[in-house]
PLY file of the C-alpha trace (Angstrom):
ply
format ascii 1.0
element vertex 305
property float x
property float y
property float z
element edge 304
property int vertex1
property int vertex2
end_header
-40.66 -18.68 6.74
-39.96 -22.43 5.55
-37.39 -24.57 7.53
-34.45 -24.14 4.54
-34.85 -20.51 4.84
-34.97 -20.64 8.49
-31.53 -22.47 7.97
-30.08 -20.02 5.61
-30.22 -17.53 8.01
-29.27 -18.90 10.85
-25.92 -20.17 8.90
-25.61 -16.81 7.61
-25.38 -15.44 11.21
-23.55 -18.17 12.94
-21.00 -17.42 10.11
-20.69 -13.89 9.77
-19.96 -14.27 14.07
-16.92 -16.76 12.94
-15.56 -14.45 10.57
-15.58 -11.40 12.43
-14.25 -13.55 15.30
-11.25 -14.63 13.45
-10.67 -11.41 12.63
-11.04 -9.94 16.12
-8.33 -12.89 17.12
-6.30 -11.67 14.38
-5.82 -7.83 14.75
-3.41 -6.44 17.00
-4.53 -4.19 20.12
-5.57 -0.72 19.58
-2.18 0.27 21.42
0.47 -1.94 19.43
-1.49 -0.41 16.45
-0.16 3.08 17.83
2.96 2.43 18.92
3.74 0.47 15.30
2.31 3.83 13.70
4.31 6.48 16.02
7.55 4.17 15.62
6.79 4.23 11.18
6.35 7.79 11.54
9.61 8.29 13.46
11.70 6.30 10.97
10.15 8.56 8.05
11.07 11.68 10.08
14.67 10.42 10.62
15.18 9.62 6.89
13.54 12.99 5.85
16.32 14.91 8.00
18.97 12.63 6.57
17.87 13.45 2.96
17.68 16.73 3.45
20.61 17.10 5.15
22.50 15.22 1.75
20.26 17.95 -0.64
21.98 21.19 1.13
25.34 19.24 1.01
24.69 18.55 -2.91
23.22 22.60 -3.04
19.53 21.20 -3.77
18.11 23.62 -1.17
14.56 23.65 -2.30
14.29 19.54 -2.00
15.86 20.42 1.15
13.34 23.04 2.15
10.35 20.79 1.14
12.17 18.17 2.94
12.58 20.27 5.90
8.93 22.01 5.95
7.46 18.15 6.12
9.68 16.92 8.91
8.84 19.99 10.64
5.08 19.77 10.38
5.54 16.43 12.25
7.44 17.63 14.69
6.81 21.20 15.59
8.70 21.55 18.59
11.99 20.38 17.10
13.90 23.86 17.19
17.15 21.90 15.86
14.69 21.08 12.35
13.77 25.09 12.42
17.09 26.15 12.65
18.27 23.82 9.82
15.39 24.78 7.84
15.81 29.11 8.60
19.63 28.14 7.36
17.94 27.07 4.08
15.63 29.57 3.27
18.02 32.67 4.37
20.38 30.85 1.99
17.57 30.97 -0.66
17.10 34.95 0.09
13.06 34.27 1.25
12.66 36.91 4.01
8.78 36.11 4.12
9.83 32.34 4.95
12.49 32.75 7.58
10.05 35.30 9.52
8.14 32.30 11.63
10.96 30.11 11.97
12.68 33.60 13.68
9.37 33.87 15.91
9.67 30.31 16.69
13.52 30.38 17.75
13.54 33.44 19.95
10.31 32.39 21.50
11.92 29.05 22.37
15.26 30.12 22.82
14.27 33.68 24.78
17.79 34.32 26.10
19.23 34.27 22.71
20.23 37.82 21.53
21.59 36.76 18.34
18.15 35.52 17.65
16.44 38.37 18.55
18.59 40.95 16.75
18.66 38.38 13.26
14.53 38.82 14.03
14.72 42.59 13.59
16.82 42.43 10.38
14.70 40.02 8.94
11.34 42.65 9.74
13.40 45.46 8.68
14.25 44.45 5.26
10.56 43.09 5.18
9.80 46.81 5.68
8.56 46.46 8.67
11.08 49.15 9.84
8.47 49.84 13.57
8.55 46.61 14.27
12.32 46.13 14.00
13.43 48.85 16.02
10.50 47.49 19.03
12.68 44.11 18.57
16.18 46.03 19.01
14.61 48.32 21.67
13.41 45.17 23.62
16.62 44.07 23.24
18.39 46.63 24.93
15.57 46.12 27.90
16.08 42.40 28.38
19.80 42.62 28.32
20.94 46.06 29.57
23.87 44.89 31.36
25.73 42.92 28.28
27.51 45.40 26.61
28.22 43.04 23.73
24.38 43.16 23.07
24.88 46.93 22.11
28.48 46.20 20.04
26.15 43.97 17.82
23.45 45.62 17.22
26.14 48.97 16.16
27.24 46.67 13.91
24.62 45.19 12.60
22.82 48.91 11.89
26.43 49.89 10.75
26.11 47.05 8.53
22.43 47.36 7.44
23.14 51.37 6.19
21.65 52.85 9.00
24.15 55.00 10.64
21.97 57.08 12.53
20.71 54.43 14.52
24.13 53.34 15.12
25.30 56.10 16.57
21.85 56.42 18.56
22.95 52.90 20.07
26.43 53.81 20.50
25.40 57.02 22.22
23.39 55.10 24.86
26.31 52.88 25.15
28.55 55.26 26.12
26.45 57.27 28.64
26.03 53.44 29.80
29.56 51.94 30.07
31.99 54.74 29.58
34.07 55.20 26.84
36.28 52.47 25.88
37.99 50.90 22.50
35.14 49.02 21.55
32.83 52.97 21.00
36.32 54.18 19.25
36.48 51.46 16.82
32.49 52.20 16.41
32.72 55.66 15.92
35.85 55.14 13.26
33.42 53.03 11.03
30.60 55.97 11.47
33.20 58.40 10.25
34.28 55.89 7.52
30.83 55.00 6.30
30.24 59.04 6.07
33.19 59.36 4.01
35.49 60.72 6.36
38.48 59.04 6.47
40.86 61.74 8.09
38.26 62.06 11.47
38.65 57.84 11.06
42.33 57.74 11.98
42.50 59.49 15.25
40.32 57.34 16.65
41.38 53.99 15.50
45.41 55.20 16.52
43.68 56.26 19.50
41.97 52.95 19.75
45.04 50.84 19.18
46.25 52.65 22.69
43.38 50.41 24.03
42.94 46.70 24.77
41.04 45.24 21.91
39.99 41.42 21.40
42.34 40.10 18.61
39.42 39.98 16.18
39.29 44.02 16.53
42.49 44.15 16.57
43.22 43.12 13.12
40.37 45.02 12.11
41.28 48.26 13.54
45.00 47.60 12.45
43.22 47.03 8.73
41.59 50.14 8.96
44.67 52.36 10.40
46.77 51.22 6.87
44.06 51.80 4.76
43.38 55.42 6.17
46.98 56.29 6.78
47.32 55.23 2.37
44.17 57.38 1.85
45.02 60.53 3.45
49.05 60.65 3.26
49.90 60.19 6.00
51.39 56.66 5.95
55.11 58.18 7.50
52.65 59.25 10.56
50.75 55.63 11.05
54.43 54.09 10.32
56.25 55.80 13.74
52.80 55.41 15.34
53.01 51.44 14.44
56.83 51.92 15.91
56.42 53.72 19.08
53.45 50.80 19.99
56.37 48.89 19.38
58.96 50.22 21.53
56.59 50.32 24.55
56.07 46.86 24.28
59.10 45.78 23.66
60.12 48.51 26.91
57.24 46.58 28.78
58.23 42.84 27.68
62.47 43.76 28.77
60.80 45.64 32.00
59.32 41.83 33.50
62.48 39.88 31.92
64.67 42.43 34.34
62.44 40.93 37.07
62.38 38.01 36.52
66.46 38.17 35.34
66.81 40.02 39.51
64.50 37.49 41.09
66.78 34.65 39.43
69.47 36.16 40.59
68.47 36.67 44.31
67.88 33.11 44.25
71.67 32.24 43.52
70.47 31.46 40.03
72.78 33.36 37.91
72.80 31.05 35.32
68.68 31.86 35.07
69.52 35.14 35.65
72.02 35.42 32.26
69.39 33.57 30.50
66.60 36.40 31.22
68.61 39.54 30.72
70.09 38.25 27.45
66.80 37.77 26.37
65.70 41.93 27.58
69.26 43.45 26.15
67.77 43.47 22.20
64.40 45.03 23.50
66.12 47.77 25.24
65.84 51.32 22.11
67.78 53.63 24.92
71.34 53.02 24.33
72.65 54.08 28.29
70.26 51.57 29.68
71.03 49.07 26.78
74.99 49.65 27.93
73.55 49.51 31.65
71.80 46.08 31.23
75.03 44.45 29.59
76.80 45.59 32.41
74.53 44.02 34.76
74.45 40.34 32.50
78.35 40.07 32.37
78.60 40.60 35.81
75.77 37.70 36.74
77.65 36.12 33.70
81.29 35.85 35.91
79.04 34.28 38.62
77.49 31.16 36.91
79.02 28.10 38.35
81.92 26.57 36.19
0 1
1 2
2 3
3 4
4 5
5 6
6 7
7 8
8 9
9 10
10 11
11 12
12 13
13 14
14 15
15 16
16 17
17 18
18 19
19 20
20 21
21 22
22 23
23 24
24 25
25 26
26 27
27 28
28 29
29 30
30 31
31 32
32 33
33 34
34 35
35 36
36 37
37 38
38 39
39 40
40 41
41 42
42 43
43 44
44 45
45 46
46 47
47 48
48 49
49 50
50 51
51 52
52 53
53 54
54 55
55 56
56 57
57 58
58 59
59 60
60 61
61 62
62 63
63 64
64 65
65 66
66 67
67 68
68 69
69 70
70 71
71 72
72 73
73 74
74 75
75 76
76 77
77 78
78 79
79 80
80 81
81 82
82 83
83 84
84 85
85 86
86 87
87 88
88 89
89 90
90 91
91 92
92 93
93 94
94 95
95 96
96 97
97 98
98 99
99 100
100 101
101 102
102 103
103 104
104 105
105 106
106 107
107 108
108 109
109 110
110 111
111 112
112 113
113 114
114 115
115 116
116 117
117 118
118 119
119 120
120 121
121 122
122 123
123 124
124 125
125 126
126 127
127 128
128 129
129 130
130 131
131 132
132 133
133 134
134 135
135 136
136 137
137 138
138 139
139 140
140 141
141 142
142 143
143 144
144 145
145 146
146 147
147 148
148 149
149 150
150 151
151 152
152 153
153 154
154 155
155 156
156 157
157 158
158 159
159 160
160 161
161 162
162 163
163 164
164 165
165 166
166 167
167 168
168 169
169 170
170 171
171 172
172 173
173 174
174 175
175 176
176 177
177 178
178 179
179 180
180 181
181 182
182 183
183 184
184 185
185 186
186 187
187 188
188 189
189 190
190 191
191 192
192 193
193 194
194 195
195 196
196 197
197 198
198 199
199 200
200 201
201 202
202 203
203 204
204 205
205 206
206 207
207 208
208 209
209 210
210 211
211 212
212 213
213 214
214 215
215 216
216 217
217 218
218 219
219 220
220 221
221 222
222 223
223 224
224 225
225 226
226 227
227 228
228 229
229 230
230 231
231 232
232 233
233 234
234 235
235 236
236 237
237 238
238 239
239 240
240 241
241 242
242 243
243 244
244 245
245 246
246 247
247 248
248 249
249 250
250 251
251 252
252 253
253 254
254 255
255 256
256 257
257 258
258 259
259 260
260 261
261 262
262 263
263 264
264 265
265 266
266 267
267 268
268 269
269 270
270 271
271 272
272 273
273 274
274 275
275 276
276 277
277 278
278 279
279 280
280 281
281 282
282 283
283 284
284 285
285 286
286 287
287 288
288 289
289 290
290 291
291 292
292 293
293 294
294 295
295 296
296 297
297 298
298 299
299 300
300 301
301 302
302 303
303 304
């Protein structure tokens, strides 16, 4: 090799060293590189959620499903970004869809009945009809102390058009926790649903006897009308709807007397007045009505001037 070539090369090399050198000098570590390219990837997870978040407000729902799907995919763990996206595509009617995001709820969330018992609609109107009922039956295992548990899955078979498993799960209910207003209301429905409206009302007058959240309340109270309209016999519902009244007004003048004869034990007629004034108008029976009156004008003559 001649000297120039000789000194070609060895440019060449000393060279190529520089470059890469500067290079080298110029890069950032290996680490900032990661924590620059997990802090990009955060921001673009952020805006996805905000995006899709405005597309369901605006009704897009399949930008927000896409949306949704990606953010997801980056962060599979994020139950929050499931939920939001199972909202979306039980909104869009996609059964096949909302099947793993209901897999991946109730396995992260295993204390959730709700989830579980959404889970077995979802497989039963898949067709899946065996696997539902194992999901409802587990159900039943894993919380066989919460009566609630069996009021929602009655209602949700109720609901679903499958009364025979309702009353299956109302049955075990029962033999479970007694008999109570919450299995009258049930079996009303049952009779409702199988066109019966005249066994119906019985048990929902019978239920109103009960105590009943305010929620079944109204419902049962719904029910009673629309029966008593159905089968004649509004006059009967009517004095039934009247008599509940009258016992709690009886009940309501009952604790004003006490309180009225505490007030007035205490030297505080003018209390005392005040209460049984209040019981009087609650009173139906007319001697004890007369009796009461009695009682208030004499407390009345007592008040301080």
């Amino acid at each position: 090799m001649s000297d120039v070539k000789r000194t070609v090369v060895l440019l060449t090399t000393v060279l190529t060293g520089i470059c890469a050198a500067v290079r080298a000098a110029d890069e950032p570590p290996l680490d900032e590189v990661r924590r620059r390219t997990l802090a990009a990837e955060d921001r673009r997870f952020t805006r996805a959620l905000e995006l899709a978040r405005m597309y369901v407000g605006l009704g897009r729902l399949e930008e927000a499903r896409r949306l949704y799907g990606e953010a997801l995919e980056t962060r599979g763990d994020r139950l929050d970004v499931a939920e939001a996206l199972l909202d979306v595509v039980r909104r869009l009617g996609d059964h096949e869809a909302q099947l793993p995001l209901y897999r991946q709820l109730v396995s992260g969330r295993p204390g959730d009945a709700t989830l579980q018992l959404e889970l077995g609609v979802c497989l039963r109107r898949l067709g899946r009809t065996d696997e539902a009922a194992g999901v409802w039956e587990g159900m039943l295992k894993r919380f066989p102390a919460e009566r609630t548990v069996y009021d929602d899955l009655v209602d949700c078979c109720i609901a679903e058009g499958r009364p025979a498993d309702a009353r299956d799960v109302l049955d075990r209910r029962r033999r479970r926790f007694g008999e109570d207003a919450r299995v009258l209301l049930a079996e009303a429905r049952l009779a409702v649903t199988a066109g019966k409206p005249g066994d119906a009302l019985p048990l929902l007058l019978k239920c109103l006897d009960r105590d009943l959240s305010e929620e079944d309340g109204r419902r049962a109270e719904f029910l009673v009308l629309l029966l008593g309209r159905e089968t004649g016999r509004t006059a009967e519902v009517r004095r039934r709807f009247e008599d509940r009244l009258r016992a709690v007004d009886a009940q309501l003048a009952a604790r004003l007397l006490e309180l009225a004869d505490a007030a007035a034990g205490q030297g505080n007629f003018a209390r005392a007045v005040t209460l049984g004034e209040r019981a009087v108008p609650l009173i139906s029976d007319a001697d004890r009505r007369a009796e009461t009156s009695s009682r208030v004008a004499s407390w009345r003559l007592r008040v301080p001037k």
